[in-house]
C-alpha positions as CSV (number, residue, x, y, z in Angstrom):
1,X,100.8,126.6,132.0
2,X,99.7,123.7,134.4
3,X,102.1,122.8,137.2
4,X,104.4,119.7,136.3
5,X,102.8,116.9,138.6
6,X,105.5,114.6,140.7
7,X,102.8,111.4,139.3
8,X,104.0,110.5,136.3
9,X,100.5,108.8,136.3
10,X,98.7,112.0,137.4
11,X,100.2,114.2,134.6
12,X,99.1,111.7,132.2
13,X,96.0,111.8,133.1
14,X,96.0,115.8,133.3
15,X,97.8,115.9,129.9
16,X,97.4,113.4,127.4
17,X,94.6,112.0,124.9
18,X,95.5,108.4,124.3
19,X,94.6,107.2,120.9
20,X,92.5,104.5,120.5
21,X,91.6,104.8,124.2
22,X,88.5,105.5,126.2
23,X,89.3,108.6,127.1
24,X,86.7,109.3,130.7
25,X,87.8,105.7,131.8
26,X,91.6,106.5,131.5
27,X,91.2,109.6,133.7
28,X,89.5,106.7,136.4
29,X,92.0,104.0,135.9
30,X,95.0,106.0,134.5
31,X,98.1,104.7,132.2
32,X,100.2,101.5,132.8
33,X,103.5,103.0,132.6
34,X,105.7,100.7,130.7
35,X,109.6,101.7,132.0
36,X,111.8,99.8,130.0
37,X,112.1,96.6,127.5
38,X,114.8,93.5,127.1
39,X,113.8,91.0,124.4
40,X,110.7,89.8,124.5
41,X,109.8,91.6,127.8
42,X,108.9,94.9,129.0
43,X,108.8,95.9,133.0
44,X,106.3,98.7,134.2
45,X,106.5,101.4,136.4
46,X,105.9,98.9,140.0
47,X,108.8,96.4,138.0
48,X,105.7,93.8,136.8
49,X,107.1,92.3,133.8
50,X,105.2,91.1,130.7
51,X,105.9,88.7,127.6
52,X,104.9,91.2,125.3
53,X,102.6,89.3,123.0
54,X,101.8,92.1,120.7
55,X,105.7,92.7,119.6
56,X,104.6,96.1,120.9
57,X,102.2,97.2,118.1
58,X,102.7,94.4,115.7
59,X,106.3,95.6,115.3
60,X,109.5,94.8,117.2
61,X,110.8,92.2,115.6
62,X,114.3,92.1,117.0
63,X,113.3,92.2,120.2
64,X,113.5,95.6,122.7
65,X,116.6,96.8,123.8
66,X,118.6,96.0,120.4
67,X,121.8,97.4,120.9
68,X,122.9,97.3,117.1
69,X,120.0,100.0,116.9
70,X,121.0,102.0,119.3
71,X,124.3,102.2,118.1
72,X,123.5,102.5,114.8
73,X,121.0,105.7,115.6
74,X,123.9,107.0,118.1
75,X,126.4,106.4,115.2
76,X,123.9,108.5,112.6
77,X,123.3,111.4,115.0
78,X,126.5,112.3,115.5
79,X,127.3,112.4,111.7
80,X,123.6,113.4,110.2
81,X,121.4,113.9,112.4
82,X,118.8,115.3,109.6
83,X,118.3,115.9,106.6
84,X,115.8,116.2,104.0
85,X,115.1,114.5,100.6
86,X,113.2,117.5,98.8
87,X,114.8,119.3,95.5
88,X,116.8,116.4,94.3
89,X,119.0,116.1,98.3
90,X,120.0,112.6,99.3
91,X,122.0,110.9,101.7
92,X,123.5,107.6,102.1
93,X,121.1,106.1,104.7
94,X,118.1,106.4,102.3
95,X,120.3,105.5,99.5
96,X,121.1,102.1,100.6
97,X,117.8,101.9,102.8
98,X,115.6,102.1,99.1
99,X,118.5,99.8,97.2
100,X,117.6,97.4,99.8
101,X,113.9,97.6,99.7
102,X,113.9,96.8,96.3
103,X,116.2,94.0,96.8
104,X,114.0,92.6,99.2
105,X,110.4,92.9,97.4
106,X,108.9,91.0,94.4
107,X,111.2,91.7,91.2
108,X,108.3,93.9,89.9
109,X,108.9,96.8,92.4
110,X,111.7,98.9,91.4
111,X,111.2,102.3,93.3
112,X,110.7,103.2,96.5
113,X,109.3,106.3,98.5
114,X,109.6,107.2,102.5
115,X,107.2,108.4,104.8
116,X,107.2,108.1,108.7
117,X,103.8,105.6,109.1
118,X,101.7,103.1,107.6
119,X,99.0,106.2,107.3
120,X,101.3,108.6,105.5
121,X,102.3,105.7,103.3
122,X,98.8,104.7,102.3
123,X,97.7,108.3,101.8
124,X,100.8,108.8,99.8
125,X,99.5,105.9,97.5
126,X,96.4,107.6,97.1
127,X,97.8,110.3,95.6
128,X,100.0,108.8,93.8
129,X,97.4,106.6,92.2
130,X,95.1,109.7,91.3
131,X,98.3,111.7,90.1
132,X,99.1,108.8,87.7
133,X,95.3,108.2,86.5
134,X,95.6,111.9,85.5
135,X,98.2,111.8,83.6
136,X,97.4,109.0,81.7
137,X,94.2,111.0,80.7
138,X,91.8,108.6,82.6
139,X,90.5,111.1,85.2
140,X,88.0,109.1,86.5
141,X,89.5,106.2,87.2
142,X,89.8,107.4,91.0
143,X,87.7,104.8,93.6
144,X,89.5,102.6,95.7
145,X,88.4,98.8,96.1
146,X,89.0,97.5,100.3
147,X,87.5,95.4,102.6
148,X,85.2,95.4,105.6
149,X,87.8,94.8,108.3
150,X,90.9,95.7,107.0
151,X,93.0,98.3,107.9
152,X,95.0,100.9,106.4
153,X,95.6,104.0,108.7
154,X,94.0,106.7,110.3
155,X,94.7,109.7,108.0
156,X,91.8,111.4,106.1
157,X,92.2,109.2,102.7
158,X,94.2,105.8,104.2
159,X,91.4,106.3,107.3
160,X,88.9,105.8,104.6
161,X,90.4,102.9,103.4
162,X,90.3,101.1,106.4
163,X,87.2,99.3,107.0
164,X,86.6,99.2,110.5
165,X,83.5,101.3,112.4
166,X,85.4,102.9,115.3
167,X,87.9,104.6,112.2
168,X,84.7,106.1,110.6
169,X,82.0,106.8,113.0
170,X,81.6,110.6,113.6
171,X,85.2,111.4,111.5
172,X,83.1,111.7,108.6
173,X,84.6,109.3,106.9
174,X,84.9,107.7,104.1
175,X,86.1,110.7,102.6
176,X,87.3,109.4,99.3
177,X,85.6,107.2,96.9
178,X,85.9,103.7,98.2
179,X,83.8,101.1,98.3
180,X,84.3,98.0,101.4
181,X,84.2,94.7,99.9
182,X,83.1,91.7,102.1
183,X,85.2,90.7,104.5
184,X,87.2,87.1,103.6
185,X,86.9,85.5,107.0
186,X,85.2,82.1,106.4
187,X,84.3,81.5,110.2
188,X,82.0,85.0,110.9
189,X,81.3,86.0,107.4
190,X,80.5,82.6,105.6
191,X,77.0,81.2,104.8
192,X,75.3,78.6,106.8
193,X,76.8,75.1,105.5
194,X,78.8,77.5,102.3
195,X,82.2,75.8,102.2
196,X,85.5,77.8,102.4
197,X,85.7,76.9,98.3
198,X,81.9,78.4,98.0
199,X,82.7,81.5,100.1
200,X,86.1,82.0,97.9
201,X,84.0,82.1,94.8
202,X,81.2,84.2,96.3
203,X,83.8,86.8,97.6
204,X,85.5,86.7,94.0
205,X,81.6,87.3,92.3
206,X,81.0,90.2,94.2
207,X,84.3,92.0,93.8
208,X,83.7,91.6,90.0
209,X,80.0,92.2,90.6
210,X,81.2,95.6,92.5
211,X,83.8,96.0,89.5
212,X,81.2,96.0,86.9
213,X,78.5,98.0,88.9
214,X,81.0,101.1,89.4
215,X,82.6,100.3,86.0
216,X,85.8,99.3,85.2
217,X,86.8,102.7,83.9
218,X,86.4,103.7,87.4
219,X,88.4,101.6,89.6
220,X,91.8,102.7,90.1
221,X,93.1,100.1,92.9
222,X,92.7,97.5,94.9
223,X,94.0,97.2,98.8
224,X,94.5,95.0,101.0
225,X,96.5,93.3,103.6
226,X,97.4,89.4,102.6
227,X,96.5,88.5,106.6
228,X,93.5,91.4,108.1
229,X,95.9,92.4,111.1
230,X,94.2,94.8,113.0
231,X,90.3,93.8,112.2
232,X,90.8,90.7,113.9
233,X,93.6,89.1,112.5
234,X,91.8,87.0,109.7
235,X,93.5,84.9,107.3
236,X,92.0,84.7,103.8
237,X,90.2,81.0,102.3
238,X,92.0,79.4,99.9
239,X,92.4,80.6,96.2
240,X,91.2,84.4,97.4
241,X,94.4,86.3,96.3
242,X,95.2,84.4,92.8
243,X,91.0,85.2,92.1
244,X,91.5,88.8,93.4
245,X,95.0,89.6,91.2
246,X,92.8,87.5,88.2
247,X,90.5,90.2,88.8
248,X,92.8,93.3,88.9
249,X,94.7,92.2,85.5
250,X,91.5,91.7,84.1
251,X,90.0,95.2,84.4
252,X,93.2,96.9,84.3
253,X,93.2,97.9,88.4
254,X,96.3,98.5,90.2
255,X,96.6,95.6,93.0
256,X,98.3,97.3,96.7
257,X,99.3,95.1,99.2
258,X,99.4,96.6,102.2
259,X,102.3,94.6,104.4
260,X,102.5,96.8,107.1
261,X,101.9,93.8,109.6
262,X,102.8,91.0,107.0
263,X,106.5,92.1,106.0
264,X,109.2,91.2,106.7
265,X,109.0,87.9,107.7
266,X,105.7,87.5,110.0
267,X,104.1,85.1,108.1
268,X,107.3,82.6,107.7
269,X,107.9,84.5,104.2
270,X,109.8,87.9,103.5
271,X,106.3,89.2,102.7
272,X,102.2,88.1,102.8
273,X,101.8,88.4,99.0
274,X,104.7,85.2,98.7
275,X,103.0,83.1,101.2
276,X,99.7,83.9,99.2
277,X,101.0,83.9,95.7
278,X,100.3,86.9,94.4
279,X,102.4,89.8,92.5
280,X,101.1,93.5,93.7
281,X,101.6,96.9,91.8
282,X,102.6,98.8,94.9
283,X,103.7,97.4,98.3
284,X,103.3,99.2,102.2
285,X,105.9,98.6,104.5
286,X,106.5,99.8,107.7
287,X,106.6,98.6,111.7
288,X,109.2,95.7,111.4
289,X,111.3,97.6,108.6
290,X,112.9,99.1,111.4
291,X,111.4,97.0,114.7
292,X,109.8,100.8,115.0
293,X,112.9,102.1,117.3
294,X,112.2,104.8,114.9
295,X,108.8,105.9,112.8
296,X,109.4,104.9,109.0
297,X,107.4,103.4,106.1
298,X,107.7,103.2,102.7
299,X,105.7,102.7,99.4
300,X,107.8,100.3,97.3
301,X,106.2,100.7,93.3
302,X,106.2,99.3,90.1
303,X,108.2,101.6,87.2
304,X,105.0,101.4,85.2
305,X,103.8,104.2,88.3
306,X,107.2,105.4,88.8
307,X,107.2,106.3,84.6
308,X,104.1,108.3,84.4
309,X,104.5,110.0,87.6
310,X,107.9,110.7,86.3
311,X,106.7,111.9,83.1
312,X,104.4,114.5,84.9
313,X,106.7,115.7,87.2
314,X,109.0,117.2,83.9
315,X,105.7,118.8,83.1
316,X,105.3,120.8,86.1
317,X,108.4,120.8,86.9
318,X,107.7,118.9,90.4
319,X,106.1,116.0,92.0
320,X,104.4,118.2,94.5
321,X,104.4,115.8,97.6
322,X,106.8,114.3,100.5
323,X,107.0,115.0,104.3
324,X,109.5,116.9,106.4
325,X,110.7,113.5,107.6
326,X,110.6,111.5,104.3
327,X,113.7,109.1,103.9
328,X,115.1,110.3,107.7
329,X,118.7,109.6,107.6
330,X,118.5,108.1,111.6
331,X,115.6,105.9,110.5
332,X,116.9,104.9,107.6
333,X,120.0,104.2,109.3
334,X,118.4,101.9,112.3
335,X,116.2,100.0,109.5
336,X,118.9,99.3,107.2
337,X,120.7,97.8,110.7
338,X,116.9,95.8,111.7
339,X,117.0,94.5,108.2
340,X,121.0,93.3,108.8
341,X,119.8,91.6,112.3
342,X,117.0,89.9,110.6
343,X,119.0,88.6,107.9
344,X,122.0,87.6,109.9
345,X,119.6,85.7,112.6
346,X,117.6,84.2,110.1
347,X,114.8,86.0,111.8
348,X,111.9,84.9,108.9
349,X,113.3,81.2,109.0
350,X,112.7,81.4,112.7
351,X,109.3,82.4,112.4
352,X,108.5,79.5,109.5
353,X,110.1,76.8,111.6
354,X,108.1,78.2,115.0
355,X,104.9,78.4,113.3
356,X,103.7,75.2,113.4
357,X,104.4,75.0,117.4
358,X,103.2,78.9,117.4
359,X,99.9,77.5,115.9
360,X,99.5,74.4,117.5
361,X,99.5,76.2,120.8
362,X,96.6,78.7,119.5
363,X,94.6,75.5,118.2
364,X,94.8,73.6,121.9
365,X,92.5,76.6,122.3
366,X,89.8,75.9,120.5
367,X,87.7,73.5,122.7
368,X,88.0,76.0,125.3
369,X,84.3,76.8,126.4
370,X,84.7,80.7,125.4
371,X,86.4,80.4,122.1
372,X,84.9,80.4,119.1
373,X,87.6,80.0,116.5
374,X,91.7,79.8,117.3
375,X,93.3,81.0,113.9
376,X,96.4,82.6,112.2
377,X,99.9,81.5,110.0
378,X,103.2,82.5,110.8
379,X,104.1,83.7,113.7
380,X,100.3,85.8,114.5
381,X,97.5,84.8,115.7
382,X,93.9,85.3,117.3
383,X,91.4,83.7,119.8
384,X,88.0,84.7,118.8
385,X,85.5,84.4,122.0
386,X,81.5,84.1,122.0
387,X,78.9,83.6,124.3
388,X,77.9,80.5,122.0
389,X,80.1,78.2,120.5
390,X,77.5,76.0,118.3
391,X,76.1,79.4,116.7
392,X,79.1,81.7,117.0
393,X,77.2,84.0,118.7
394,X,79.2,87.1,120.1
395,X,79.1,88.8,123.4
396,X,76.8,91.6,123.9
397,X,78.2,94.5,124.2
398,X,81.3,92.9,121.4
399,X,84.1,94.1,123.7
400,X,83.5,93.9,127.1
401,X,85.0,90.3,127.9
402,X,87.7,90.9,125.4
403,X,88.4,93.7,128.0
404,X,88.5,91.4,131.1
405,X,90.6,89.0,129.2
406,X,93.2,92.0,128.2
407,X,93.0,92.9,132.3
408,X,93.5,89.3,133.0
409,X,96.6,89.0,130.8
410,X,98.5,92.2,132.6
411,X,97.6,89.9,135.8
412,X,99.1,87.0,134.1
413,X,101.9,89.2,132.8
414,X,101.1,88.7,129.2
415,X,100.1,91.3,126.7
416,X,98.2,91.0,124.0
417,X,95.3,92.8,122.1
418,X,91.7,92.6,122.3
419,X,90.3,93.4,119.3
420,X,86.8,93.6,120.8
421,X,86.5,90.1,122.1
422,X,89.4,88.6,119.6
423,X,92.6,88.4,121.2
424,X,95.1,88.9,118.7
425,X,99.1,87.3,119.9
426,X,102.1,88.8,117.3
427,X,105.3,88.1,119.4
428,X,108.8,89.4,118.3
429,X,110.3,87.6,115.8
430,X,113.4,86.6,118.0
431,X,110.6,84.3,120.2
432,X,111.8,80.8,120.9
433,X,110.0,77.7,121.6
434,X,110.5,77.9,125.2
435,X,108.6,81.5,124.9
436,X,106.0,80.2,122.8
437,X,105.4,77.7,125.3
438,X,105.2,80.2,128.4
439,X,103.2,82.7,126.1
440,X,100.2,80.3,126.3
441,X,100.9,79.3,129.7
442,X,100.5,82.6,130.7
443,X,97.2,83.0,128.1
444,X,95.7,80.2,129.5
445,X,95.5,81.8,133.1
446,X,94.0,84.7,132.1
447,X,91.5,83.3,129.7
448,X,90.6,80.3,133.3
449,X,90.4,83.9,135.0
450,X,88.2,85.4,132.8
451,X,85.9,82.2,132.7
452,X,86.2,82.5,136.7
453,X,84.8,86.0,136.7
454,X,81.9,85.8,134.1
455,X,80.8,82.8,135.9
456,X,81.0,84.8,139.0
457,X,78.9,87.8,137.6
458,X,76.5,84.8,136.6
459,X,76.2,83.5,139.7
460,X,75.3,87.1,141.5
């Protein structure tokens, strides 16, 4: 075994493959060690502190350092530390944690299944679906409908989902039958002169275009996240989500909202498909359904699913699927607490009556000479940046100023996350206006540094 190095920053180095990291420039630069977290903030390993802008991954929404939480895991520990929910077992945690859930989501989701991600969750619905479309004797009815851009996971089947290059490339994936719809981002993927209203209606054409080339009999679902997170953080045109659930009803296709990002108040609503006005069939939740002090998602499902999966399971006697961790007492515990928080701190009114200073502060952006578009609703957003702003044109390579910016905002002592060259900003939902205010401060001193040094390479 290799000697234990006194550099925490060393053994990292020597030990560890960072996901979604360059892997050779880490073992140059090494980790920023992030030590501890109080609100909004997080200190590193030197005592730098940063206004993290990213809520972590898109997910503490009560702030770090919650002490509810950790009195509420501490409290769980010492009376059930573990247990499983396989063979009929159950405990009061995910008890109350799924009689919540359903509480909480659209009136047509009655049941509710744990896993410990977003991934696992998504890949659970994709069994599920195919179970279900098998026991209702339509065996083909087994390809998935998503879009370029979105995101779904990193797991073989939720992995193929997502629609993103860097997910695919040399995984060999897609690895299920999918097929990757245009993505509904009116600024990068619309026409020359095609209004928002055009693109809208093109988008709708081609899914039913896509619909009817496949065949109905062969669709099984549609997913998709009511704001694109993770692929940029893209907000669809008006009218897309009443045309896509027109579409679903019509050909008889399950409609999966993925709310992984969306839930739980970040849009100013208790979840995307209400501030978008539409009903799904099955629902993804995860990262703020416990501000993710613990790992835990859940696929929230109509009874329609819940019946014939039911049915089945009489037949063979079992539903032969769940994780070692599904319905974790602990988590369950700490999310039914984060849920308490959010509701007793009017958390999701906080983020609808910040939005429109949250936004307004995004938008001042938009005549700044390297940004192309400033978008978002709610409390998330993104700053898109391009070499040209009269023909959108992107950087070349797409990612290496997104990069300077992200190096700028540690500087600044902001993080947020550069989605190539997009910066996407997703603060915890317990952000004030003062913080809003000193988030873009500090985002405005990064991007005038990044400006300072492209101009610089220019001028050598």
């Amino acid at each position: 075994m290799p000697t234990r190095s006194n550099s925490l920053a060393s053994a990292d180095v020597a030990t560890t493959l960072h996901p979604y990291t360059n892997a050779r420039k880490h073992e140059q630069t090494g980790p920023l060690i992030i030590e501890r977290g109080d609100g909004i903030r997080v200190w590193d390993s030197t005592g730098k502190d940063y206004i993290e802008g990213l809520a972590g991954l898109w997910s503490v929404a009560v702030g770090f350092s919650e002490k509810r939480l950790a009195e509420a895991a501490y409290q769980q520990m010492l009376k059930l530390p573990y247990y499983h929910t396989f063979a009929s077992k159950a405990h009061e945690p995910s008890i109350r944690l799924a009689e919540k859930l359903v509480e909480m989501t659209p009136d047509t989701l009655t049941r509710v299944f744990f896993t410990s991600s977003g991934s696992e969750a998504n890949d659970t619905i994709v069994k599920m679906v195919w179970f279900m479309n098998n026991v209702l004797g339509r065996p083909e009815k087994k390809k998935f409908l998503a879009r370029t851009k979105g995101y779904h996971g990193i797991t073989v089947a939720s992995g193929s989902l997502t629609g993103l290059p860097v997910n695919h490339r040399d995984f060999d994936l897609p690895a299920i039958p999918v097929r990757h719809l245009t993505c509904p981002h009116h600024y990068r993927f619309g026409l020359p002169g095609e209004s928002e209203a055009e693109f809208t209606a093109r988008l709708l054409a081609e899914a039913e275009a896509v619909i009817l080339e496949e065949g109905p009999e062969t669709i099984a679902a549609f997913i998709g996240e009511p704001v694109m997170a993770a692929g940029g953080v893209m907000t669809p045109p008006e009218g897309y989500w009443p045309g896509i659930e027109a579409l679903c009803r019509k050909y008889d296709i399950l409609l999966i909202s993925d709310e992984v990002i969306c839930g739980f108040g970040r849009l100013g609503t208790p979840f995307g498909c209400q501030k978008y006005g539409f009903t799904p069939d099955i629902m993804t939740v995860s990262k703020q359904i416990a501000s993710s002090y613990m790992p835990l998602a859940a696929v929230v499902f109509s009874d329609a699913v819940y019946q014939a999966i039911a049915d089945h399971s009489a037949t063979l006697n079992t539903f032969g699927h769940g994780f070692t961790a599904s319905g974790h007492p602990v988590a369950c515990a700490v999310a039914l607490e984060n849920l308490a928080i959010i509701e007793e701190r009017d958390l999701m009114g906080n983020a609808a009556r910040l939005e429109a200073a949250f936004q307004a502060g995004l938008r001042r952006f938009a005549d700044h000479p390297l940004v192309g578009e400033a978008r978002g609703t709610g409390l998330i957003g993104a700053l898109e940046l391009v070499a040209d702003k009269a023909t959108k044109r992107p950087f070349d390579p797409v990612g290496r100023v997104g990069a300077i910016a992200a190096e700028e905002g540690h500087a600044a002592g902001l993080i947020f996350r550069a989605i190539g060259d997009q910066l996407a900003l997703c603060p915890p939902l317990i952000v004030t206006e003062a913080d809003i205010a000193e988030i873009f401060e500090r985002l405005a001193l990064a991007l005038y540094r990044t400006q300072a040094r492209l101009a610089a390479e220019t001028a050598n």
